[in-house]
N, C-alpha and C positions, 0 to 999 in steps of 0.2 A: 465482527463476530466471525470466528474459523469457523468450519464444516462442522468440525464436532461438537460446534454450540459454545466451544469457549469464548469468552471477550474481555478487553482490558481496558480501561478506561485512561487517557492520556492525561498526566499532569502536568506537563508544562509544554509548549512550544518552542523549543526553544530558538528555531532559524527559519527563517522561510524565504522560497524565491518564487516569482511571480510565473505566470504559465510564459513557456518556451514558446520557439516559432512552430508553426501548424506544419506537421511533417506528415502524409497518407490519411490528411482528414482528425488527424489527432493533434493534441497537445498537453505538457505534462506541468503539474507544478511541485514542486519537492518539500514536504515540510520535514525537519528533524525535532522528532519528540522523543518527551522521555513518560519511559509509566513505571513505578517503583524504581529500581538502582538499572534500568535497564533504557538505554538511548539506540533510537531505530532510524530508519527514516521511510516516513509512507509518502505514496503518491498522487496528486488527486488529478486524473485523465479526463480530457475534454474530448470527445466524440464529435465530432460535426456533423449537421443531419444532411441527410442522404435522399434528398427525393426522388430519386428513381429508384430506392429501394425501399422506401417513404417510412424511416427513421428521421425519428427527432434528434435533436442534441441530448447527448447522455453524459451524466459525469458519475465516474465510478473512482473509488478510494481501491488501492493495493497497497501491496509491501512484500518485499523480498523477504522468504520467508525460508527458511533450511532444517530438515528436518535430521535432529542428531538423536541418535540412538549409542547409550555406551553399552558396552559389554561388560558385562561382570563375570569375573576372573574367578573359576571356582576353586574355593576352599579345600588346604589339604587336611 
């Protein structure tokens, strides 16, 4: 779900690679989905917990995300 409350539901998986080596306490695993005519690829982040900052292990989903704006060309 975005900030503005939108969200898209995934229909197929179509690749997936297993989590990487552990780099600053973290680690990533890559799946490439697709949702309607549109193929992405999100992330799902493994957190290592941290007891002397007394964090658990966390796992959070992202995705590179760009935001385009076009211009509309005014009419003569």
């Amino acid at each position: 779900m975005w900030k503005d409350g939108r969200s898209f539901s995934v229909d197929e998986v179509i690749e997936s690679s297993g989590f990487g080596i552990m780099s600053r306490g973290r680690q990533s695993a890559r799946y490439r989905v697709r949702f309607g005519r549109h193929e992405t690829d999100l992330y799902l982040e493994r957190r290592a917990p941290d007891p002397a900052q007394g964090t658990e292990e966390r796992l959070m989903w992202w995705v590179y995300a760009y935001d385009v704006t076009k211009i509309r060309e005014a009419s003569c």
